[in-house]
N, C-alpha and C positions, 0 to 999 in steps of 0.2 A: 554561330549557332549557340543558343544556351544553354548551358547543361539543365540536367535535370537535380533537384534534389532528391538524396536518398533517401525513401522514408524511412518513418523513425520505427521501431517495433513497437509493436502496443503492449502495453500493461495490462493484466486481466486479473479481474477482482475476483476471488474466489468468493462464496458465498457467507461466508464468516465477515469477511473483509467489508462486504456490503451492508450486511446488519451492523456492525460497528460505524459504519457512515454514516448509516441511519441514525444511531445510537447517538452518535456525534451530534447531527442536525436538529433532530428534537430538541437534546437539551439546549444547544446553541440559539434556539429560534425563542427555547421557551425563557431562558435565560439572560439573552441579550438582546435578540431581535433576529429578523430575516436580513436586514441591511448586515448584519455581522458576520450571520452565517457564511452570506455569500462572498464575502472578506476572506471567511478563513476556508472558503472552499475554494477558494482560487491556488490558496496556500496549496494545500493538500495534491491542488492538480499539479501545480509545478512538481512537487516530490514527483509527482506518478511520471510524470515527464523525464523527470532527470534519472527515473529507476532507467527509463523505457530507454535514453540514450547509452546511458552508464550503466549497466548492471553492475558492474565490478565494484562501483565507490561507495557502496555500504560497508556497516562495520561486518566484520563475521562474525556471525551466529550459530556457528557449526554446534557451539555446547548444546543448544536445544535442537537443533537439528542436519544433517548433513547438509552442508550447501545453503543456509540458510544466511540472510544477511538483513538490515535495515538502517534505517535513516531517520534522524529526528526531522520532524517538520512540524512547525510552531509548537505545540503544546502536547504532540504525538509522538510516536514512533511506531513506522512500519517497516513490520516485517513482509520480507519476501524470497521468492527465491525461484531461479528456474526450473519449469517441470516439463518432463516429458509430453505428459499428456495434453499441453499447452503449446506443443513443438517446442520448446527452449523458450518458448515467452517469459520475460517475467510475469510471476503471481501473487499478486498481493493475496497476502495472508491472512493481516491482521490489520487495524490500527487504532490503537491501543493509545490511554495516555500515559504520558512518562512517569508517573506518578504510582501508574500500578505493579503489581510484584509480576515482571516477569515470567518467569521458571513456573510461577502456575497456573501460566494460560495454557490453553486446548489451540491447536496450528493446525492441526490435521483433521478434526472429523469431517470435513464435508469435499473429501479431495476425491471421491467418485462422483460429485455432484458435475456436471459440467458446471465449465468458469469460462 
């Protein structure tokens, strides 16, 4: 008989997380093309992938917030982190490029919004 696979947990964008996508795609579409986009949106999914298997193999992020963690992926970094309100899902937070300062993005306003 053959086993089943166990599924994977899913990653859930928080609303931030997805205007930053957006933000991503535009300029990626407007700048390189669609064929590129969808190059580095494939990128992007693997990260989401590897959050959803691994939570734990991000760096810690606890300085900006408790429980907080991310992963570079290609020319980003997201952050995430398990929430309650998501049952323990991971939650993309952010995703940001590596280029910008940190410490003074916004991670939380939109954590009553459903994700």
């Amino acid at each position: 008989m053959p086993t089943r696979k166990k599924p994977e947990a899913a990653v859930r964008l928080s609303g931030r997380a997805r205007a930053d996508l957006e933000d991503i795609r535009r300029y990626t579409v407007e700048t390189w093309g669609r064929v590129q986009w969808l190059v580095y949106y494939r990128t992007l999914v693997r990260g989401f992938e590897t959050i959803a298997r691994h939570p734990e193999i991000g760096r810690d992020r606890s300085l900006f917030a408790p429980g907080m963690r991310s992963i570079n992926c290609g020319k980003h970094v997201i952050f995430y982190q398990p929430l309650k309100a998501a049952k323990g899902a991971p939650v993309v937070l952010r995703i940001v490029h590596q280029r910008r300062y940190l410490p003074a993005l916004v991670y939380y306003d939109d954590l009553d919004a459903p994700v």
